[in-house]
Every structure is written in C-alpha cells, then in structure tokens.
C-alpha positions in Angstrom: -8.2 -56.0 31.9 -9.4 -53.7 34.7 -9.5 -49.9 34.6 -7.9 -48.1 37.2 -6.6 -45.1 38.8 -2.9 -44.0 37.5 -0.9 -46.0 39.9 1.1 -43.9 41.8 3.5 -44.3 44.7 4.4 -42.3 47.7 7.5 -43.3 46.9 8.3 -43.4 43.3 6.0 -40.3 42.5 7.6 -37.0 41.9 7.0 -34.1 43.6 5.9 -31.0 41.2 8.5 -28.7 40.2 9.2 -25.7 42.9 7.0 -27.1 45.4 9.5 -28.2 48.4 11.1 -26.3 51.0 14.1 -27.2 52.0 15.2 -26.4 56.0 18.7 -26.4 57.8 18.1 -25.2 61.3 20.8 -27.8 63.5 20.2 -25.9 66.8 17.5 -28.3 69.3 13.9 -28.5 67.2 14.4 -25.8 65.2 14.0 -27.3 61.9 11.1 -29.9 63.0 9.2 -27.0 64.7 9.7 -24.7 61.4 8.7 -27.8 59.2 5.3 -28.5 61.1 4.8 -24.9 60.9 5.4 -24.7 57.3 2.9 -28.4 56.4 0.2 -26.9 58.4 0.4 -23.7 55.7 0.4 -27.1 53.2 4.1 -26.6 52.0 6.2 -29.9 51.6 9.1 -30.1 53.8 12.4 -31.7 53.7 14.9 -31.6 56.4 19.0 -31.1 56.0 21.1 -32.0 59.2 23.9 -29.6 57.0 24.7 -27.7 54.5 26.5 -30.6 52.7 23.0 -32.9 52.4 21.6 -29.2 51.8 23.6 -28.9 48.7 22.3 -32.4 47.8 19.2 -32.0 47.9 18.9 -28.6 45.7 17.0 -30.0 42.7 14.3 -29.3 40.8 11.6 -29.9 43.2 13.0 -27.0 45.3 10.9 -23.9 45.8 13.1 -22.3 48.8 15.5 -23.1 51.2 14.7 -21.7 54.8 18.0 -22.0 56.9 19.5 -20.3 60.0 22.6 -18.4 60.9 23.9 -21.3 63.2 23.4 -23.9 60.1 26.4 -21.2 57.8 29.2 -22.5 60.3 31.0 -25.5 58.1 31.7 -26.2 54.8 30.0 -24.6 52.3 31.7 -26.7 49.0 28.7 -28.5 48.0 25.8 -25.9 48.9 28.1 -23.7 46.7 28.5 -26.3 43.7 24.3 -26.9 43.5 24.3 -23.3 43.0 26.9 -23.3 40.6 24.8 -26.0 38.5 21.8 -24.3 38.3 20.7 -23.2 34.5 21.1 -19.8 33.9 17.2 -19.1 34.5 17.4 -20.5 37.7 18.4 -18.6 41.0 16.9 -20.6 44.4 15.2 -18.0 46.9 16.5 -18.3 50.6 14.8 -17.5 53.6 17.6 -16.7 56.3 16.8 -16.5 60.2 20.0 -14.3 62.1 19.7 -13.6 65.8 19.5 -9.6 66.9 22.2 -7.4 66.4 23.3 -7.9 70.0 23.2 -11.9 69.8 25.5 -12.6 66.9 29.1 -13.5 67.4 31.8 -12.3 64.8 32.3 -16.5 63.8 28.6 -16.3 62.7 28.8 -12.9 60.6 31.5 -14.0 58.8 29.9 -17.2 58.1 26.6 -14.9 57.0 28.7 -12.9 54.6 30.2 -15.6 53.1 27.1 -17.2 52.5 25.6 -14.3 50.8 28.3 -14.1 48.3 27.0 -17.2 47.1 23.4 -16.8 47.2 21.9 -14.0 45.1 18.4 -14.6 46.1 18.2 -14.4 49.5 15.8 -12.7 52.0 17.1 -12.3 55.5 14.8 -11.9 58.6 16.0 -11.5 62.3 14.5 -13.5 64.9 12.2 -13.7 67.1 9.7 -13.8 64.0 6.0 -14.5 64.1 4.3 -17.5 62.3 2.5 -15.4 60.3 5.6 -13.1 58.8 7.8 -16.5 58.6 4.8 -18.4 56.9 4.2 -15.0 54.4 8.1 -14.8 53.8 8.2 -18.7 52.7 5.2 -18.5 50.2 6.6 -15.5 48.9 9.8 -17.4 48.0 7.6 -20.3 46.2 6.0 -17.7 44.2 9.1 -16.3 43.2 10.4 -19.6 42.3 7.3 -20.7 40.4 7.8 -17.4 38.5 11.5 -18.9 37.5 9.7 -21.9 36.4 7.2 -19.9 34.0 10.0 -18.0 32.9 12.2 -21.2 31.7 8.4 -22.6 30.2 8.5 -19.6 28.2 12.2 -19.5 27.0 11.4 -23.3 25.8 8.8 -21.9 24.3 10.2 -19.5 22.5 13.2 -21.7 21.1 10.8 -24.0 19.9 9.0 -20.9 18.1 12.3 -19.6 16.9 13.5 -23.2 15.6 9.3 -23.8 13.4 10.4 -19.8 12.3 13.5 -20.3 11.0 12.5 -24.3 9.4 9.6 -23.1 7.9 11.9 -19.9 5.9 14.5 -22.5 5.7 11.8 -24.6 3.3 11.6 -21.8 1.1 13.1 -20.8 -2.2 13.2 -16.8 -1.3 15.6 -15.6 0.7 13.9 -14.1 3.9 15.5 -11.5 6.7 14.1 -9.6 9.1 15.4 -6.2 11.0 14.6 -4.6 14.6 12.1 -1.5 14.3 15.2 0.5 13.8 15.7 -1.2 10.3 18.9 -3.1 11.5 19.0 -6.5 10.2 18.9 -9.8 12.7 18.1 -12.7 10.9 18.6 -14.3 7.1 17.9 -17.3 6.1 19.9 -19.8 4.5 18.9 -19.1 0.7 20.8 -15.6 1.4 24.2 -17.0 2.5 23.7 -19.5 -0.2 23.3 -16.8 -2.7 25.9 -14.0 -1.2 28.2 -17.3 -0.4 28.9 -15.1 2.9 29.3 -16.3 6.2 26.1 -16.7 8.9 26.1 -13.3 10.3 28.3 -11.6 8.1 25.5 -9.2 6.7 23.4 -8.8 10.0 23.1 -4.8 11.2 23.8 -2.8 8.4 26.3 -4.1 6.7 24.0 -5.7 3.9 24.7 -2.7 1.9 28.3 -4.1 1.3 26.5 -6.8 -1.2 24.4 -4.3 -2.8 25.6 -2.7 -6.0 27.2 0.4 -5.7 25.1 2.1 -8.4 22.2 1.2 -6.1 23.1 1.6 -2.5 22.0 5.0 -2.5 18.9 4.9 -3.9 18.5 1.5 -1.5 19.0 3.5 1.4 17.0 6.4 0.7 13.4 3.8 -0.1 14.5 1.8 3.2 14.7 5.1 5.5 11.5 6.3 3.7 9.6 3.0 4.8 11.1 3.0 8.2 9.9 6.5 9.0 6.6 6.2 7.6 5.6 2.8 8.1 4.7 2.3 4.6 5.9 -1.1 3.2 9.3 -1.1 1.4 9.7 -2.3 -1.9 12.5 -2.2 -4.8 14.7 -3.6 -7.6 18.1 -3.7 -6.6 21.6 -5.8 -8.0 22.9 -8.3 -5.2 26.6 -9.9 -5.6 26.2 -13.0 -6.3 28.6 -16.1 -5.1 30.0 -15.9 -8.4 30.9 -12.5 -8.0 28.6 -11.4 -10.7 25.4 -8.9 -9.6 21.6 -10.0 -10.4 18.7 -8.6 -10.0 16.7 -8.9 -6.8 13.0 -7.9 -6.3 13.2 -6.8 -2.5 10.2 -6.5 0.0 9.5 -5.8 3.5 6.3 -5.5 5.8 6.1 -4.0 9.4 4.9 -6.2 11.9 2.8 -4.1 14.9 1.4 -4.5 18.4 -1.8 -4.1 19.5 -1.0 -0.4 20.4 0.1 0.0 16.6 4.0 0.1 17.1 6.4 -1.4 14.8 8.0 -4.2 16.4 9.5 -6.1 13.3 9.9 -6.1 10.1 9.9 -8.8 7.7 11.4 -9.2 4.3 12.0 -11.1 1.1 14.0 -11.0 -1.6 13.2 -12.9 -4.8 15.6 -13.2 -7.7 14.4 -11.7 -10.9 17.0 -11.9 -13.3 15.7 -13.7 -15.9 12.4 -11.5 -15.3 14.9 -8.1 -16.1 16.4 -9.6 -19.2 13.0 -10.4 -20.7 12.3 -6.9 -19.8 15.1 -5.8 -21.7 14.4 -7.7 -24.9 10.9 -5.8 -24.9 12.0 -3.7 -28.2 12.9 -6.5 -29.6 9.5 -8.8 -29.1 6.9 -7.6 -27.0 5.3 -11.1 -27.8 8.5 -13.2 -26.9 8.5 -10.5 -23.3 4.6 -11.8 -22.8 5.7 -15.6 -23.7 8.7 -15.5 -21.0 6.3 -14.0 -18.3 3.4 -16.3 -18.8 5.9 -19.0 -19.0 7.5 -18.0 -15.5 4.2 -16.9 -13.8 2.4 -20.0 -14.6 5.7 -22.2 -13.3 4.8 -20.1 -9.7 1.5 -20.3 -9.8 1.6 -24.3 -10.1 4.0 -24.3 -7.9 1.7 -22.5 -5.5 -0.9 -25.1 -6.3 1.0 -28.0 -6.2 1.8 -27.0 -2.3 -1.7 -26.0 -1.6 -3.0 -29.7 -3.1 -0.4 -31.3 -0.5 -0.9 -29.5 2.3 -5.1 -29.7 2.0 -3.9 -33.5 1.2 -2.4 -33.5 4.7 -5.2 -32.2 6.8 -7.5 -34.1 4.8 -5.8 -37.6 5.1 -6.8 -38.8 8.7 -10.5 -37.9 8.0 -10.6 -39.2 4.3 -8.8 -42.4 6.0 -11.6 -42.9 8.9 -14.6 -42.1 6.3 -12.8 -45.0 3.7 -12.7 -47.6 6.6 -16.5 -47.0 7.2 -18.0 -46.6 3.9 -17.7 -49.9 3.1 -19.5 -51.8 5.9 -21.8 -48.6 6.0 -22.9 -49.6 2.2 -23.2 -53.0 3.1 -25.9 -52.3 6.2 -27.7 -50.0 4.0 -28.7 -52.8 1.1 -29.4 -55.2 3.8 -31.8 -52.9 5.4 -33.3 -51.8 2.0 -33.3 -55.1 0.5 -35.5 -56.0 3.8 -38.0 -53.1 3.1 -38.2 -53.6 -0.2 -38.9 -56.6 -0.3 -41.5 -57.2 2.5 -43.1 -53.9 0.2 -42.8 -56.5 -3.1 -44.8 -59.6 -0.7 -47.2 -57.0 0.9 -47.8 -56.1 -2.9 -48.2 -59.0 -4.5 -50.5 -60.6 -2.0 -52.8 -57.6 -2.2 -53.0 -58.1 -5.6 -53.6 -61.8 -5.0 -56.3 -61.0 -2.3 -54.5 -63.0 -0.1 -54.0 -61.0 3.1 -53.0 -63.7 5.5 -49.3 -63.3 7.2 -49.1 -59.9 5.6 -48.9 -58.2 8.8 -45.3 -59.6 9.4 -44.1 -58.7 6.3 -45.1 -55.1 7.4 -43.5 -55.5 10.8 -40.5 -56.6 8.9 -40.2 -53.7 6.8 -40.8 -51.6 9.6 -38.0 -52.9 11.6 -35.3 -52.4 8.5 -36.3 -49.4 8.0 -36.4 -48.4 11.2 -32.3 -49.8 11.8 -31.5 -47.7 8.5 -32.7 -44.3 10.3 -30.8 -45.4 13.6 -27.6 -45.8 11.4 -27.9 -42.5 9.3 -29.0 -40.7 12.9 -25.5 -42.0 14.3 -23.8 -41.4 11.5 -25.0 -37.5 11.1 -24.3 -36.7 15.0 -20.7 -38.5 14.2 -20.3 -36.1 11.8 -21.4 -32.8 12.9 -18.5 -29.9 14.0 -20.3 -28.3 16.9 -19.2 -26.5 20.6 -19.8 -28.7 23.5 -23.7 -29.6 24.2 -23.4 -31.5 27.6 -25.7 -33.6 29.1 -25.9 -36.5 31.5 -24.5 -39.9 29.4 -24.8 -43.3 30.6 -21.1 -44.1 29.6 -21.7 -48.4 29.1 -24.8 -47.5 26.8 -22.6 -45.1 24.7 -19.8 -47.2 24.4 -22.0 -50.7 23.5 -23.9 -48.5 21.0 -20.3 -47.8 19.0 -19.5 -51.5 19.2 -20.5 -51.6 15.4 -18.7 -48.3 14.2 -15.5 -49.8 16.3 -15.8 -53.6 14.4 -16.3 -51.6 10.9 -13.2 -49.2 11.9 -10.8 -52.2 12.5 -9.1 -54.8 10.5 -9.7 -58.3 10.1 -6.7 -59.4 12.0 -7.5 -57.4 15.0 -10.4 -58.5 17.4 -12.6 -56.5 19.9 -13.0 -57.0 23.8 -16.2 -54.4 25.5 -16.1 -54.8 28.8 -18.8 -52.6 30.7 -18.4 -52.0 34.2 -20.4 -52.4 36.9 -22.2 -49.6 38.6 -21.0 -46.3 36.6 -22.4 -43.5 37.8 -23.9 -40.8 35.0 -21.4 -38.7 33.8 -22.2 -35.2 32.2 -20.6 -34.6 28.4 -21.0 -34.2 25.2 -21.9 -37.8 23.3 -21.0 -36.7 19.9 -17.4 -35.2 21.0 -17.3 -39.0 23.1 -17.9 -40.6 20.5 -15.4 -39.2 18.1 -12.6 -39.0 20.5 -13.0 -43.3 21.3 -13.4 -43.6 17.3 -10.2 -41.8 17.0 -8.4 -43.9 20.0 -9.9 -46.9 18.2 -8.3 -46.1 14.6 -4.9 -45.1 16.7 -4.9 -48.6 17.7 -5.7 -50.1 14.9 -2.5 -48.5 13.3 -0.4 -49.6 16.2 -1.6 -53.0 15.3 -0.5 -53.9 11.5 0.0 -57.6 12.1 -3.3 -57.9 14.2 -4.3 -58.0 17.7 -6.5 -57.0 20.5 -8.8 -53.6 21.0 -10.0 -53.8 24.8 -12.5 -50.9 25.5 -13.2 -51.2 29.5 -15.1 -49.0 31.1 -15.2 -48.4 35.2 -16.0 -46.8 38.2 -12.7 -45.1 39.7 -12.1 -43.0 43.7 -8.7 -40.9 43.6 -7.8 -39.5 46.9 -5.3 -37.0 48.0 -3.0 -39.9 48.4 -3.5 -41.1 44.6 -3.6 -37.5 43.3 -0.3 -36.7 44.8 2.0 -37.0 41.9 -0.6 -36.0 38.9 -1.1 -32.6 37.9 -4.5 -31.3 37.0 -6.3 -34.4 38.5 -8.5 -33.6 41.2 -9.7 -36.4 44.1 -13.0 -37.4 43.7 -15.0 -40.3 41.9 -14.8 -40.8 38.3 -16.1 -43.2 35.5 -12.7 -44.1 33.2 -12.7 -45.1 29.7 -10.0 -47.2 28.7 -9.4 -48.1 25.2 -6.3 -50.7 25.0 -4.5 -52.3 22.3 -2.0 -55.0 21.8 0.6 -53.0 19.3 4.1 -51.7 19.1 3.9 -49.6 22.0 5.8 -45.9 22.3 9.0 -45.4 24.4 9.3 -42.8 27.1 10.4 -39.9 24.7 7.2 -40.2 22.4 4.9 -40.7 25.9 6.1 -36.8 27.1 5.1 -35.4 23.3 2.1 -37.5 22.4 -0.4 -35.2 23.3 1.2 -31.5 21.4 -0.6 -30.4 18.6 1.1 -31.5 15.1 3.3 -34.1 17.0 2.3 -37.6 15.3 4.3 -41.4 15.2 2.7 -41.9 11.9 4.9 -41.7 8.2 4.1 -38.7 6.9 1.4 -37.8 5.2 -1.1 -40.3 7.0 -1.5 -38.2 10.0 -2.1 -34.5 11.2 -0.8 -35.0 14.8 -3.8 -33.4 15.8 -6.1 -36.4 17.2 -5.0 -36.8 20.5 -3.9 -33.2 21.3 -8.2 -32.5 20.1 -9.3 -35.4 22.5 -7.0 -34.4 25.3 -8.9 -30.5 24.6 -12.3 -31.9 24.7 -12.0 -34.1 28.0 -10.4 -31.1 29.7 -12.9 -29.1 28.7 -15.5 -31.7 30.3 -13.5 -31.6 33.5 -11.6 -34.7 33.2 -8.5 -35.9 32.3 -6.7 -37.9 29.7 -3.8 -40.8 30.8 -1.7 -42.9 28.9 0.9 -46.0 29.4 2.3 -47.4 26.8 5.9 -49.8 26.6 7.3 -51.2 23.2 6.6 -54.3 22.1 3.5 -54.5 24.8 1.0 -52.0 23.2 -0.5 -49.0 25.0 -3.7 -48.1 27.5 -5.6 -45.0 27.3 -7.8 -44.0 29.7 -10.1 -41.1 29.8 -11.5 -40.2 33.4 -14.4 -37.7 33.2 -16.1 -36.7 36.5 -18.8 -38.7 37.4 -22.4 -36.8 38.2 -23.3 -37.8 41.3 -26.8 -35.6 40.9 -30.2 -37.4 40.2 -30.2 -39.1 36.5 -33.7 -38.8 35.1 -34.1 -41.3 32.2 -37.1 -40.5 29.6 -40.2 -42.6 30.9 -40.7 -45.1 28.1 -43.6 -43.7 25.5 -46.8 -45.7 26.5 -47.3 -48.1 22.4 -50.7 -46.8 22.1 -51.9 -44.3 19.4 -53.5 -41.0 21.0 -55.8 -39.7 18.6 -56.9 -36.2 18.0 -60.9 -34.7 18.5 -61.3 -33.4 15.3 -58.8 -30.1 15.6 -57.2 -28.6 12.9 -53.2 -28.7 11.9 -51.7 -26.9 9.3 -48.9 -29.0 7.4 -46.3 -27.3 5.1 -44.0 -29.7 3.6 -42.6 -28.9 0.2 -41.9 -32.8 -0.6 -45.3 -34.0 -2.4 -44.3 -38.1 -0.8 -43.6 -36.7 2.4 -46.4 -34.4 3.0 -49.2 -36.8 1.4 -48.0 -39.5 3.8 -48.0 -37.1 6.7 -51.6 -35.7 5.7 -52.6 -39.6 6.0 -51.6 -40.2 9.2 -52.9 -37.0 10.3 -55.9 -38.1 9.0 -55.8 -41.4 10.2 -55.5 -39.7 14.0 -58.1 -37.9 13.5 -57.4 -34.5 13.3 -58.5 -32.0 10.3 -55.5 -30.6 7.6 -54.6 -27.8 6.0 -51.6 -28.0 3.5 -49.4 -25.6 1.8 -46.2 -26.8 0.0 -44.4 -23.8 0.8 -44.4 -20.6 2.8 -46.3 -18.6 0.4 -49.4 -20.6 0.0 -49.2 -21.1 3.8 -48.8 -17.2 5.0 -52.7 -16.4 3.9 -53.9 -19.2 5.4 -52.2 -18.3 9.1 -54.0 -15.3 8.1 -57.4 -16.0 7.8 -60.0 -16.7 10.2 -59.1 -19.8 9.9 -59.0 -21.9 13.2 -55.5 -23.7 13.6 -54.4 -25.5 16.4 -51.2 -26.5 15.6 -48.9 -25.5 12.8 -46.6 -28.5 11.3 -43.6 -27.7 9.5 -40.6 -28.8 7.6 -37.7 -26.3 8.3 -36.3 -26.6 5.1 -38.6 -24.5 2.8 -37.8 -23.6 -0.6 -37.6 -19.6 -0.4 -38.8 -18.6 3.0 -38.0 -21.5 5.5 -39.9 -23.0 8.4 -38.2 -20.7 11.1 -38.3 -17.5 9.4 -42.8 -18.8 8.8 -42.9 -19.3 12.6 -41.9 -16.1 13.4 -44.5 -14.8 11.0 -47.2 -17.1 12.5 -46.5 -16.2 15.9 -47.1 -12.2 15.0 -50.6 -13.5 13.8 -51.4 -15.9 15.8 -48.9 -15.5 19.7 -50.1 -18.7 21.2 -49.9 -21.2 18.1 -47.7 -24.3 19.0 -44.7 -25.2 16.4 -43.7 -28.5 15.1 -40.7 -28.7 13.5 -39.9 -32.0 10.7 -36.5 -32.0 9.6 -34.5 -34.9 8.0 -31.4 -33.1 10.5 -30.1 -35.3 13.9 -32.0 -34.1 16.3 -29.8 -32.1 18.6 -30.1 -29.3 15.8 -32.7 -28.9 18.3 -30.9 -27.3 21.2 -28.6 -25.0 19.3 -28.8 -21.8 20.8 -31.8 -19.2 20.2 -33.2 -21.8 17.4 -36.3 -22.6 19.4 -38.6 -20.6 20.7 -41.8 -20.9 23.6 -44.0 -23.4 22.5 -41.7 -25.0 19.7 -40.2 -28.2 19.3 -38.4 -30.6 16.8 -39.1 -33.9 15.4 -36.0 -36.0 13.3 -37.2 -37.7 9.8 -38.5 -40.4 9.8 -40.6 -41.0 12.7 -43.6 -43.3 14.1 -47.0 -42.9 14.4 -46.6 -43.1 17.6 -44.3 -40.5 17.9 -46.0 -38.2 16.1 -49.4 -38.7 17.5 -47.7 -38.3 21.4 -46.2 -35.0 20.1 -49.2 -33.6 18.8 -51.3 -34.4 21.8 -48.8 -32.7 23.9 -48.5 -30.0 22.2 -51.8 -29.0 22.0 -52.8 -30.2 25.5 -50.3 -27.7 26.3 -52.6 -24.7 25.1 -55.9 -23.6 26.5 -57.4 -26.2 24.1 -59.0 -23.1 22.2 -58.0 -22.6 18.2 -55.7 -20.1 17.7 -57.0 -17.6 15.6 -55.3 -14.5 14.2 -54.6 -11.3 16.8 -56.7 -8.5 16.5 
C-alpha cells in the first residue's frame, strides 16, 4: 500500500466554516463583476440569481452575504426561513449596496425596509463605492462572522466544561454547591437533593436557609456574611432536614475562587454529614476511649477510601505504559542472554586456550565477543533514548533509517498472530525532528494497532515522498502546500466509524475498556507532529482497519551525514591525560588503553584526589572524566579545572544515551561527551581531536 496525500476533491471537499460570500446583484454583471472583485481579495464566491436560491444557500460555510437594493424586490419566504434557522449564536452579516437618495424609487424602499426587519446584521453602503471601501466592508463582515464561530467554539466548550464539572461532583459522596460572589447559591449537586429529597433548584439563591434548623439559621447567616465580606473561608456545624424529616448534623465548607486581579469570582462548597461523628462526641463523658475508637474507626474508613482511589487512578495513568514495557521485556530479556551468552562464552574459549597455550583461531573468538557485546550496547542505547521524557531536540532524520532501525521494537511489540509489512520509499528527502519523540509516537501507533487487531492481521509501516498543492490543500485545515515525507502506519483491525474519527485525537478520549487506556496517546502524538510542523491524518472504516499517516515537512536544505571514522588507531606522542573514574574495572581498563595509545596517566577515583593534582605543576593535556562522581561530580570538577587551568579540554564518560550531550548549558567550550561503552577507536579519534584542537602545549595551572 502506497502513501499518499489526503485525497481530496474539488467537489466533495468542504469549504471551511464562514469563509464564503454569498452575492445577489440581478441587474446586468453586477454580481460577476463584484465576485471577481471579491476572489482577487482571495474570498470564495457564490452567486444567487434570487433571494429564494439565496435563502438556500445560507449554511454554514457562509461568512456574508453582499446583495443589492434591486435583488429585495420578490419574495422574501425562504431568505427569511434560513434566518429563522439559524442557532441562537448565529446572526449572518450583510453587506447592502442602495442607489443615492435621489435614485431610489418608493417600490425599492419599501422592499429595503422590509428586508431590514429581517436581517439584524446588516451594513448598508450607497453606491457608487470604491473597490477598496466595498473590498474593506466585506472582510469586515468575515471577521465578524469568524468571531460568531469562536464564540459558538467557546459555548461548546464551556458545556462540555460544565457537563466533566458537574460528573466529576456527581461521583462524589459529599454534597457540593457553589454561590455567585454575592453568596447566592447556583448549583448543587445531586447528593443534596438526595439528602434534602427537594426538587432540582428548589434551594438555589437563598432559600437554602429553609432546610437549615431553625436554632441555627442565625448563627449560619451571620459566619456566611462574615466570610463573604472578608474573603476568609467559611466553615460550620449546622443541622440539615433530612428526607426523613429528621435534622443531622452537617460539617459545612466553602472556599473563594479569585481572578488574577484577586476578586472573588466563586465560591465553592461542601457539606459532609457528620452525625455519627456528633453522637460519638456526645458519648465523650461516657468513654473518652469508646469516642477515640469511633474516630479512628471512621477516619481510617476515609483515609482508605482515599487510597483506594489514589491506587486506581495512578493504576490508570500507569496502565498503557506498564502495558508497552510488559510487551517488550520479554523479547528484551531474551536478546540480552543471547548477546551475553556470546561474550561470555568466546571470554570462556579465549580463556581456556590461553591456558592451553594454544593461540590459534583465538582472534575470532574475540571478534565474536566484540560483536555481542557491541549489539547489547546498541539495544540498551535505543532502549534509554526510548525512554527518556525530554522537550523537543530536532535535527535532520533520515525517516527510512529510523523507521528500519524500530523494525525489532515493532516485531517484539506485536502478537504472534499479527505480521509486519516495512515498506521504505524511494527518495525521501531529510526531514528535521526529534528521533526519540518519532520513535515513541510510531511505537504508540504500532501498539494501537496491535489492539485493533485481537484475532491477528497485518501492520503495514510505509513511508513516502508526498507534493500538496493549493488544489490538494483546499479542504484541510492547518496543512500547508509544499513537499513532505509521510509516515503511514496501517493495520488490518476493526476499524472506527465516523463518530469516533471527529474525537480520536481529544485528550482523555479513548475506544479502549476502561482501565487499559489513558486516551492520551494520540492526542500526545498529534501535539508532537504539530509542534514539528507537520500534520497528523487518519482514515479508518469498520470492519476494514485504519491508516495513519504522519506528514512532517521535508528539509529541503543540505543533509551532512558524519564522514565514516577512518578503522585505524591514532595513537598519542607521549602527552599526559588525567582519568577520574570512580569504578576500579572501568578505570583500570581505561588506564590500559590509554596506555596502550600511548599517552601518559594520571588517575584519581574521585574529585578529591583529583582537585590537587589539576593543581599542581603538573602538565595535563587532557582531563578524562566520568560525570557521575561520588560527592563532587564530573561537571561541577570541570568548572574547577577550567579556573586552574582555562584552556584544558574535557572528556566526558558517562553510561547516559548520548544526547544528554546537547541538553542545554551542560557543555561548555572545549567539552564533549562519550556514551559507555565505547571502542578503541573511538576513544583514540576523540582524544586526538581534542588535543589537536589546543595549541598542542600542556596546560598548566594560571598564574
């Protein structure tokens, strides 16, 4: 299967919301003059030969409606049943041309008033008018009914904040209200009604105070004003009728909510029963130890009732990870002992033909346990990058290399019963992102289609080279023409229908049972490719499995790859290294090779035994260090050695993936990082450039 552009019709594509204007203009070529007026200003255009087809067409692609005085005269039913239709946050802006005071007849005025009775938003200009003030009126009109369209955005918004408000006080045992900064109440939830056994709304304003117990309404009253008129939260013991018609105990609570200016703006309250908490209270004469017993009884109930709902919900968040990390681990495992075994081993042969004198062949048992151990720190490098929480580090990605280098993650990630299809594409251009952020969001898409696939399948990840024109880009929101490389990860599954596709990619919105799945995966991924300038698609039908495709924009600027490291060993001229490495193995073997390249070494096992030797007169020519130090670590010793010594070169060792390197402020002039383990080769190549890199002069201490 081919990647692609969204397809996308001329015909079948929707225009965006509020974006065409309509025209009615029946005198000679009024209406085709005004219309290739208004597309050279890059407004879409529709023309009405009346204002019956004018009332048709009102929808909610309309941003205006440009008409003149001539196109009033006729029937104005339908033009005034659109209008009537509209939603209560809609009102569509007219433009209307009229002839000069002189030129209008009185067939045409009353027409004109009529019309206006009908249309609320109207702006009326009277011809002759220039290009420029009919061109300025009509894009005033669009903004005005793109404004409508934020506004209805917002009201959606805040229903759907109203409805999580009152499901998540619903979900609660307390009762919960709230009141308007003048202390009149708006809102209860249902625990209250179910406890009062009033009707919805009976008790909102101020007549809660009819539940309250006579006894206490005063004293109520006089805490609730206090709060209001010092802001202080409110808190009492009062006696609410119950449905039963008997009065209990209540503990009541309220906190103001403020702006940013420090205004009340809300308040919020509870009020918890605490009747059997007032009887124990008033059996305290009787047996302070039974009192203690019923409050430790009741406050350890709470408190693992509080815990049993923190457990689920760090449960929840915790499920898709902990579900990812099981489907690895045991593949991961299973790499690991064959790449050990394969070191160990050829270390066991190497061994026992030293022993035995014999030392021919021994040289591929070497290369052997080079070449394990050398696939066993590729793995654990891929697997700490995959891991690491960090903000965007882009950089120019060959797309095909990244996605063949997962091919073994995505095989360990699925099923059995499910197979795997990489298809690289031909000719992708660089593209510039963050690999680690790439790489989670195609695991994620992988282990998405892996669910969507319990009876076993097909996972197609297809990568290609993709040009969207203006043409193509017509009908898609966000996506801008240009060339870019697209990622399409496909499965064979149950598909989603229409209503799931317009929801997939909010935050918390997931197809999954509950509790195996946040709802967070796609909504992160559709975040991250956004962030990288691209753009996330999907298609899906059920019963047919779903495609999505991830189009970032492809870098079209020079790609310089690394030029290969040349295989031979560059040895040093006798100049002096300081090593600090508080691992005994590691350092020893380190010394060796420094040795072996001949260079001379000074070693310290930690920062204090190093610090009087950068102090001395000493020559060093390059300090060598792990960055994780017992006590003073190996950044915090560089800054030290660079007061002593300015223009010593750094090496940094640390078992940490590699692009620790480039966060932020970490490395300074004349520092750089190496990732454990490394080669000879490496190494020795580092060196020699770093110290070709000075004056070739020791560094000795400043005076």
């Amino acid at each position: 299967m081919t990647a692609a552009a969204p397809e996308i019709s001329d015909e079948a594509a929707p225009l965006p919301e509020g974006q065409r204007v309509l025209i009615a203009a029946p005198f000679g070529h009024d209406a085709q003059t005004v219309a290739k007026l208004l597309q050279q200003a890059g407004h879409e255009t529709a023309i009405c030969t009346d204002l019956c087809e004018l009332g048709a067409r009102i929808n909610a692609q309309t941003g205006a409606v440009l008409l003149t005085q001539e196109a009033l005269v006729g029937n104005m039913a339908a033009l005034n049943a659109a209008l009537e239709q509209q939603p209560p946050w809609s009102d569509v802006p007219f433009v209307l041309l009229i002839a000069a005071s002189g030129g209008r007849n009185s067939r045409a005025e009353a027409a004109r008033l009529q019309f206006l009775e009908l249309a609320t938003n109207c702006l009326i200009l009277e011809r002759p008018i220039g290009k420029g003030s009919l061109t300025s009126a009509v894009a005033s009109a669009l903004r005005l009914r793109r404004k409508q369209f934020e506004m209805r955005d917002r009201l959606v918004e805040l229903r759907e904040s109203d409805r999580r408000f009152k499901a998540i006080t619903n979900s609660v045992d307390q009762m919960i209200w709230t009141t308007l900064p003048d202390g009149l109440s708006d809102y209860y939830n249902d625990r209250w009604y179910e406890f009062t056994g009033l009707a919805p709304g009976a008790t909102e304003g101020d007549a809660w105070s009819a539940v309250l117990h006579p006894d206490d309404r005063q004293r109520a009253w006089q805490r609730w004003r206090a709060s209001l008129a010092t802001g202080q939260p409110y808190e009492i013991e009062y006696r609410l009728r119950h449905h039963s018609g008997l009065y209990r105990w209540v503990l009541g609570r309220a906190q103001p909510q403020r702006d940013e200016d420090g205004r009340i703006v809300r308040w919020f309250g509870t009020c918890t029963e605490i009747q059997d908490l007032v009887e124990a209270r008033e059996v305290l004469s009787r047996s302070r130890e039974e009192l203690e017993q019923l409050v430790a009884a009741r406050t350890a109930a709470l408190e693992a009732e509080m815990a049993s709902r923190s457990e689920v919900e760090a449960a929840l968040r915790q499920s898709q990870k902990m579900e990812a990390v099981g489907q690895l681990t045991g593949g991961i495992a299973h790499d690991f002992n064959n790449m050990l075994a394969g070191v160990l081993a050829g270390l066991d042969l190497i061994k026992l033909r030293i022993d035995s004198g014999r030392f021919d062949g021994i040289e591929r048992f070497m290369e052997a346990s080079i070449a394990s151990a050398q696939r066993a720190a590729g793995l654990t490098a891929r697997l700490l990058a995959f891991s690491r929480k960090q903000s965007l580090d882009a950089r120019p990605l060959d797309i095909n290399a990244l996605v063949i280098s997962l091919e073994d993650l995505f095989r360990r990630t699925l099923t059995e019963s499910i197979s795997l299809r990489v298809v690289p594409g031909q000719n992708l251009s660089p593209v510039v992102a963050d690999s680690n952020q790439l790489e989670s969001a195609l695991l994620n898409l992988a282990i998405n289609a892996r669910d969507a696939m319990p009876h076993g399948g097909e996972l197609t990840v297809e990568t290609s080279m993709v040009e969207l024109d203006e043409a193509l880009i017509a009908a898609e929101p966000g996506m801008q023409a240009g060339r870019y490389v697209a990622i399409a990860v496909s499965d064979t599954g149950v598909g989603m229908s229409e209503d799931m596709l317009e929801k997939v990619f909010e935050p918390f919105y997931t197809t999954k049972p509950i509790g195996q799945g946040t709802g967070l995966g796609l909504s992160m991924i559709y975040g991250f490719v956004r962030q990288s300038g691209g753009e996330v698609r999907i298609r899906s039908q059920p019963g047919r499995g779903t495609t999505v495709t991830i189009y970032l924009p492809a870098n079209d600027g020079t790609h310089q790859e690394q030029a290969p490291a040349s295989g031979a060993v560059r040895e040093g001229k006798g100049q002096s290294v300081l090593l600090i490495e508080d691992d005994p193995s590691v350092r020893m073997m380190v010394r060796e090779l420094l040795n072996e390249l001949q260079y001379e070494v000074h070693e310290a096992p930690n920062a204090d035994v190093a610090l009087p030797i950068i102090a001395s007169n000493c020559a060093i020519d390059l300090m060598l260090s792990d960055v994780g130090l017992p006590g003073m670590n190996g950044r915090q010793l560089a800054e030290i050695a660079r007061r002593h010594r300015p223009a010593l070169p750094i090496l940094f060792l640390t078992g940490y993936a590699e692009s620790a390197a480039h966060r932020q402020d970490f490395l300074g002039n004349g520092m750089a990082m190496m990732t454990k383990p490394f080669s000879l080769e490496a190494l020795a190549g580092k060196i020699d450039e770093m110290i070709a890199s000075t004056t070739g002069e020791h560094s000795t201490p400043a005076i």
